[in-house]
N, C-alpha and C positions, 0 to 999 in steps of 0.2 A: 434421367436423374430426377428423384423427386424434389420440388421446390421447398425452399429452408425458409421456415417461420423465425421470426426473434424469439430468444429464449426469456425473457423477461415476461412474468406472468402479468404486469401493467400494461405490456403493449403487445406483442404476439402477430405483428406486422408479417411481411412476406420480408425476409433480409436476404444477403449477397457476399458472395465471395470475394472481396478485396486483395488476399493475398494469396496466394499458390506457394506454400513454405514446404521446407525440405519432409520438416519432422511434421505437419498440419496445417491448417489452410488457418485464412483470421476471417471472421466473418461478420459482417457490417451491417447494420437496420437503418436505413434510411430516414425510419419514420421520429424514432427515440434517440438513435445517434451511439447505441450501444457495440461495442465492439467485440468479441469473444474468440478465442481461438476453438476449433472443431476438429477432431475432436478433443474432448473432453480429455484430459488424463485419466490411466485407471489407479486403482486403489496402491495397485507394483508399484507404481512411478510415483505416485505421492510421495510413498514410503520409499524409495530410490532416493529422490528428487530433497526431502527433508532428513537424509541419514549421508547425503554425498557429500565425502572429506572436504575435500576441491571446497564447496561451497560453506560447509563450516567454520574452514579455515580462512576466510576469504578477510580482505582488510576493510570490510565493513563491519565485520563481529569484532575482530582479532582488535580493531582499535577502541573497543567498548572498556574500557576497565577504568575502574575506581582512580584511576591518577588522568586518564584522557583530559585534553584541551580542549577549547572551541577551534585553536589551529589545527591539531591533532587528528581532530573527528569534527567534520560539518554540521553534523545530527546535531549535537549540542548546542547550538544555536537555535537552530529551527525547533529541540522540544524544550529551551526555555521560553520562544515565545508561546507553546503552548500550553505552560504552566502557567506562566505571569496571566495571559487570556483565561484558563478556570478559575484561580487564586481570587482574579477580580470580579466573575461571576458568582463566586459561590456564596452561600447565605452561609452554611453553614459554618460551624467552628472549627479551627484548625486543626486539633486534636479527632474532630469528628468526624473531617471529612474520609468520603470512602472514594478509590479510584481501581477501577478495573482494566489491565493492558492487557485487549486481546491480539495473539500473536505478537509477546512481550520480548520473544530472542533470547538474548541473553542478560536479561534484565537491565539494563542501562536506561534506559526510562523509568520502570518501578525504583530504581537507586535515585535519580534526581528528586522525583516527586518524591519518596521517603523524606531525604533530606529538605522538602520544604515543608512537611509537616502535614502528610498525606498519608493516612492509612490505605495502603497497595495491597493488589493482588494481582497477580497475572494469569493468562492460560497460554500454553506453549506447544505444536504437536509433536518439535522435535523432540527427543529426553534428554540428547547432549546439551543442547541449549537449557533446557529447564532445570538440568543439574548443576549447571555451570552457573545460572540467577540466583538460584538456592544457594551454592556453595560461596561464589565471591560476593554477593550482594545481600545476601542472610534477608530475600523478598520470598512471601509463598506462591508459588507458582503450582496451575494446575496443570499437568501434563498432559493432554487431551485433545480431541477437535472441539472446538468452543460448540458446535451444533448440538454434541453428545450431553453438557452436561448440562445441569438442571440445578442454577442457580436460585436462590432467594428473588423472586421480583421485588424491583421498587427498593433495592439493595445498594445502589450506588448514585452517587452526588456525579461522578465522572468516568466515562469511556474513552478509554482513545485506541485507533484504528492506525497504527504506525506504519505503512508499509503491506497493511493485513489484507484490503479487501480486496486488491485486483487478483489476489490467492484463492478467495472464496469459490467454491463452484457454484453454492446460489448466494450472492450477496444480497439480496433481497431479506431472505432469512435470518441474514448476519444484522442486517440491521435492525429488523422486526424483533429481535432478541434482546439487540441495544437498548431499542424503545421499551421491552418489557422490564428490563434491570432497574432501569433510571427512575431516579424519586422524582416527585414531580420539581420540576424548575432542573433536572438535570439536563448537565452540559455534554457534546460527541465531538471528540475531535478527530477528524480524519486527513492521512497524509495519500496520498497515491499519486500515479501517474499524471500526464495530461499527453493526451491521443492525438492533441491538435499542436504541440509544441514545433516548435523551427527546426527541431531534429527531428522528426514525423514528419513536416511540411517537406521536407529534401531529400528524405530516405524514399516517402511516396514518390516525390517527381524521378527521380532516379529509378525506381523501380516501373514506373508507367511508362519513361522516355525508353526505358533498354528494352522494354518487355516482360518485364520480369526476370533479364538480366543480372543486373543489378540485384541481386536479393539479399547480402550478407547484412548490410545496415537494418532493412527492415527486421529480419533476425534478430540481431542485436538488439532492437527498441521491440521486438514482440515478443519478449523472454518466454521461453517454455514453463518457466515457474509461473507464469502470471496464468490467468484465465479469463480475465477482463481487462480490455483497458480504454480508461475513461476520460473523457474529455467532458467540459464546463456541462455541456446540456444532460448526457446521458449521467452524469453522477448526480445533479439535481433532479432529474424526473424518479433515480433509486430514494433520494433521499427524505422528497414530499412525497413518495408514495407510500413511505415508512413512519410519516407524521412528524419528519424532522423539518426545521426551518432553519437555511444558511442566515447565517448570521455577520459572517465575513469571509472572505477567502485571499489569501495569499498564494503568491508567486516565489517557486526557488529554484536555481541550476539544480541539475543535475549530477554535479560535484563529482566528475567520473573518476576520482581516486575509490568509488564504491565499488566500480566495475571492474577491478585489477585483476579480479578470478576469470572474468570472461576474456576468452581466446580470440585476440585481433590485431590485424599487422598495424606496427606503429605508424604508418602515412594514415592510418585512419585515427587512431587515437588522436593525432596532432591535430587533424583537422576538426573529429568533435570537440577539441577544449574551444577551439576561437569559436567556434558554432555556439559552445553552451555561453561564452560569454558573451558573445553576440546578440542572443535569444533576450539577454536581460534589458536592455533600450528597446527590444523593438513589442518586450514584454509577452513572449511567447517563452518563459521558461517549460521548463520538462517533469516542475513538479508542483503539486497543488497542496494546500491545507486549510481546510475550509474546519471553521467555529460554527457548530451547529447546536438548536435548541429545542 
């Protein structure tokens, strides 16, 4: 078998296979901390993968609509904090500001920022989703792979990354793109995973102590939508290698009322809620957002 280098063109390390999964292996660099599932998905499965009902319908979209709550939908909380965070960063006027949400869903982020006085635009690759921004949140939304299009550089006060880059197949590019858009003194906000969370720490030992027994949990935390999943070091070495500087980062559960589409017996559900609430004292949540500049 021949040996697997990191795919990250900052390090290019000799990496390792960590997991042995049903549907693809996850594969681990030592040296950067970067984590990836192998292989890759092909272009079928994207298109599968961003067109599947199941996952449309899921009560992470489905709770997005113009009446939602912050009890309603967790998200709401966590993208006011990171409103209030550009609002106070920006120089610009509020009429003036521009904000771009790549991989915007179904617009419920471009809907909030509107309302505080943000000139929005989103890009989306699903089209039900990007019809669905356009029609109930009256936001323009590009339909597309953000890679394909060919924005104005130097065109926006703000980025935000909701969910988007552990999606990416090269997040490298996704951010080197960010950096191209951004006026100068522009703000990146990113949410994603954390690789190193107390639901990772336990899904691992269980999968090491059985042998790889155990694999359904690792599964479940190594979603076949994803293609990256980051933890503190590996997403700070993408993001000074793209000319960004963290600025701050937060910590948040995991809120598995997102995961209501994914198929798993309820002894396990029961046990990830005390685990995610658990994670929060010992500060190993399951998810990150880092204020970048």
């Amino acid at each position: 078998m021949p040996s697997l280098q990191c795919v990250s063109p900052g390090c290019g390390a000799p990496a390792e296979i960590q997991y042995r999964l049903s549907a693809f292996d996850v594969v681990s660099c030592p040296r950067c901390g970067l984590k990836y599932r192998q292989p890759f998905p092909t272009s079928e499965e994207i298109s599968q993968m961003y067109n599947d009902p199941v996952s449309l319908a899921s009560s992470f979209f489905s709770g997005q609509n113009p009446d939602a709550t912050i009890k309603a939908h967790p998200e709401i909380s966590i993208y006011r904090q990171g409103l209030d965070w550009l609002s106070a960063c920006s120089s610009a006027q509020p009429k003036q500001r521009r904000l771009l949400d790549v991989g915007c869903g179904t617009g419920f982020f471009l809907h909030c920022a509107k309302n505080d006085g943000w000139d929005v635009e989103g890009v989306e690759i699903s089209r039900k989703h990007a019809e669905k921004a356009q029609r109930e949140f009256q936001v323009p939304v590009h339909c597309a792979d953000f890679s394909a299009l060919s924005l104005e550089p130097a065109s926006f006060d703000a980025i935000t990354l909701w969910d988007f880059l552990e999606h990416a197949k090269e997040p490298w590019k996704v951010l080197e793109e960010a950096r191209r858009l951004l006026r100068q003194n522009g703000k990146l906000v990113v949410f994603t995973i954390n690789s190193t969370s107390l639901f990772n720490q336990l899904a691992h030992w269980g999968y090491r102590l059985t042998r790889g027994g155990l694999r359904r949990p690792i599964e479940l935390l190594y979603d076949k939508r994803h293609n990256y999943y980051f933890d503190e070091r590996s997403l700070k070495a993408q993001l000074e290698g793209s000319g960004f500087t963290i600025e701050a980062r937060l910590y948040h559960r995991a809120h598995l009322k997102r995961w209501l589409g994914e198929p798993a017996p309820g002894w396990l559900l029961g046990m990830a809620e005390c685990v995610d609430w658990l994670s929060v004292p010992l500060k190993m949540q399951y998810r990150q957002l880092l204020f970048c500049c």
